[in-house]
C-alpha positions as CSV (number, residue, x, y, z in Angstrom):
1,X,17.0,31.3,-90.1
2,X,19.9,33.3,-91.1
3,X,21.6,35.2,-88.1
4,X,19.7,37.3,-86.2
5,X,20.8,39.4,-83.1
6,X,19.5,41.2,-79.8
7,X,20.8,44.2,-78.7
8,X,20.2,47.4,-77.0
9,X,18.3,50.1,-79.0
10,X,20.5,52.3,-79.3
11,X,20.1,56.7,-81.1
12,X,21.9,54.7,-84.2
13,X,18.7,52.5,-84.4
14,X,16.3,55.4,-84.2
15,X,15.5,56.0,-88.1
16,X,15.1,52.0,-88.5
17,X,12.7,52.0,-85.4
18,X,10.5,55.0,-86.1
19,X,10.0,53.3,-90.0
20,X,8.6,50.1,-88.7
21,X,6.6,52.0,-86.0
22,X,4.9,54.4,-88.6
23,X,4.7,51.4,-91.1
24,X,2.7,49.4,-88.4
25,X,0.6,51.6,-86.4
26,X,-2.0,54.3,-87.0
27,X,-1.2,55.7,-83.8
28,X,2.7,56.0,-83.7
29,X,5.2,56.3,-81.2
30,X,7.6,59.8,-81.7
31,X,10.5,59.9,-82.1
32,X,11.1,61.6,-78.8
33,X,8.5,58.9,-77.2
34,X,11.9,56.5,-78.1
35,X,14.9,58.8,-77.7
36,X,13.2,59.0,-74.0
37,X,13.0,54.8,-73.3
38,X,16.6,54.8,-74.8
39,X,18.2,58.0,-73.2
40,X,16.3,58.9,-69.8
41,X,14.1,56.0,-68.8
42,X,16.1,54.0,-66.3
43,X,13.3,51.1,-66.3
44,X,13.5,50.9,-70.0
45,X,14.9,47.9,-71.2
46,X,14.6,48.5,-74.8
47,X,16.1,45.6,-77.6
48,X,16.0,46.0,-81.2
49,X,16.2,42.7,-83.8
50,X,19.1,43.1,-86.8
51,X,18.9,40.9,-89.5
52,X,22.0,40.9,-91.9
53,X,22.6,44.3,-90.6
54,X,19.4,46.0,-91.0
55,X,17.3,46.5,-88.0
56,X,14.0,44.1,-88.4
57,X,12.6,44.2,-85.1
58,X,12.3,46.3,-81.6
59,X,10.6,45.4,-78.7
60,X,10.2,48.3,-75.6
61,X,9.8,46.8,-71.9
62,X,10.0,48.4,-68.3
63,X,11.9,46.6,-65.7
64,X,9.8,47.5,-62.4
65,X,10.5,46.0,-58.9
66,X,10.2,42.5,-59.4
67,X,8.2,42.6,-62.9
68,X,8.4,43.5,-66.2
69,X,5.8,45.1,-68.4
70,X,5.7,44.6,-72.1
71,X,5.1,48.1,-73.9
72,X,5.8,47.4,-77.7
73,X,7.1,44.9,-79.6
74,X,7.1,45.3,-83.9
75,X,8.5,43.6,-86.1
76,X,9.0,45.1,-89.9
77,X,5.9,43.7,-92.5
78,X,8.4,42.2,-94.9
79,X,9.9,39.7,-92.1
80,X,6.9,38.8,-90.0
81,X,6.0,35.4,-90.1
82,X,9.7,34.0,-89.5
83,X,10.4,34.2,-85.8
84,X,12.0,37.5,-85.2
85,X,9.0,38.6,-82.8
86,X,9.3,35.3,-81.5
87,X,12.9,35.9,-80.5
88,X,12.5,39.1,-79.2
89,X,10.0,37.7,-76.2
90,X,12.0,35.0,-76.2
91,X,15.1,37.1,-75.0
92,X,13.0,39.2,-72.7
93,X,12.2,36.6,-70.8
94,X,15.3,35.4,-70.9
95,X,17.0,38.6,-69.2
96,X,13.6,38.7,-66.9
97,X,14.6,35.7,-65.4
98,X,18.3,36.0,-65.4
99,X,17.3,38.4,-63.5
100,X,15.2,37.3,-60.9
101,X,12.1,38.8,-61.9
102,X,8.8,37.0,-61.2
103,X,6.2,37.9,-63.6
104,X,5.7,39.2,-67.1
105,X,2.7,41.4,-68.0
106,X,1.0,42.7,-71.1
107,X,-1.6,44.3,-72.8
108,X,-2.7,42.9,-76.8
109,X,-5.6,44.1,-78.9
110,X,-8.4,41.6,-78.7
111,X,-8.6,41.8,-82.7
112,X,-4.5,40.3,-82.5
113,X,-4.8,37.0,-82.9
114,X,-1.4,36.5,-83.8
115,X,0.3,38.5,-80.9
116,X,-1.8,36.4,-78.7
117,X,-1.0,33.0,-80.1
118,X,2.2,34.1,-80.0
119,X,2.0,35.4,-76.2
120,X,0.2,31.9,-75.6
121,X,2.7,29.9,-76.7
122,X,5.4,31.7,-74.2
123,X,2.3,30.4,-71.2
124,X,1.2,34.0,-70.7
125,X,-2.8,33.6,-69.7
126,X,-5.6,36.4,-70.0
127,X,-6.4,38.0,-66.5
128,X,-8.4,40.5,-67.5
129,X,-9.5,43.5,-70.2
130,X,-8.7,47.1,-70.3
131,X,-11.9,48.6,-72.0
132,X,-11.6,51.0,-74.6
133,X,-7.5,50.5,-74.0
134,X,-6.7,52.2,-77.9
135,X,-7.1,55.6,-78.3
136,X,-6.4,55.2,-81.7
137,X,-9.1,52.5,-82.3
138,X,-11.1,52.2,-79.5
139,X,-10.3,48.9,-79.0
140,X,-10.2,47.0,-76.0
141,X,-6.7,45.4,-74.8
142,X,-6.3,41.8,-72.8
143,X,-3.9,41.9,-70.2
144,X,-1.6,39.3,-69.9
145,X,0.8,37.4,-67.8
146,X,3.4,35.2,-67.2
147,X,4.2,33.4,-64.4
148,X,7.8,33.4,-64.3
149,X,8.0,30.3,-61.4
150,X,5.3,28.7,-63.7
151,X,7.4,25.9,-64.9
152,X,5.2,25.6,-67.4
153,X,6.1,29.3,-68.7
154,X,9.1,27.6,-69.8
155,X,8.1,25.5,-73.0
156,X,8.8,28.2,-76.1
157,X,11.8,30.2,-74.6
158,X,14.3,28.9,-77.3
159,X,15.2,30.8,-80.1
């Protein structure tokens, strides 16, 4: 894999972020929706991917007591499939622990089978369904967790 950083999202990111967002969702986040995680939401841990200088990837997460919450995590069409996403998680993880935090949670479409293999392969395990989760869709959302004392939530961290 060519190089590939994590950093903060930052307003410079903005234009990059909001293109992916609109390309991937029918429901998408504003502009404002991410000028507020970046600018105003202390809780917000929010990390964008940059491939050869171009932004690839973003991923939104709240850092709350002693957990953090998974919000959004995108990855542009054109460079799924080659372990961007993968590193994004991977590095949120990485600070959740660095930081002492105990668990991970999250909430996937039960149509993504490829968010939740990729979820799965991090150890996070189903614990339960928010019906009717998608406004946009209707669909119903799995939450999931990780165990961050699970030892065995340690096997994909690497990049």
């Amino acid at each position: 894999m060519d190089a590939l950083t994590i950093e903060p999202m930052r307003e410079r990111h903005l234009d990059a972020v909001l293109a992916i967002e609109r390309r991937l969702f029918p429901t998408p986040w504003t502009e404002g929706m991410f000028r507020q995680e970046i600018e105003d939401n202390v809780l917000s841990r929010s990390a964008v991917a940059v491939h050869d200088g171009a932004v690839v990837g973003y991923l939104v997460a709240w850092f709350v007591h002693d957990e953090v919450h998974l919000l959004n995590v995108a990855v542009e069409p054109d460079h799924q499939r080659r372990g961007f996403g993968r590193r994004l998680v991977a590095d949120l993880i990485a600070r959740a622990r660095a930081e002492q935090r105990t668990l991970v949670t999250l909430e996937v479409r039960v149509g993504n089978d490829s968010a939740r293999r990729l979820y799965e392969s991090f150890g996070f395990v189903a614990a339960g369904r928010r019906r009717r989760y998608y406004r946009d869709t209707g669909e119903d959302a799995d939450v999931m967790l990780l165990d961050l004392h699970d030892e065995g939530s340690r096997r994909e961290e690497g990049p």
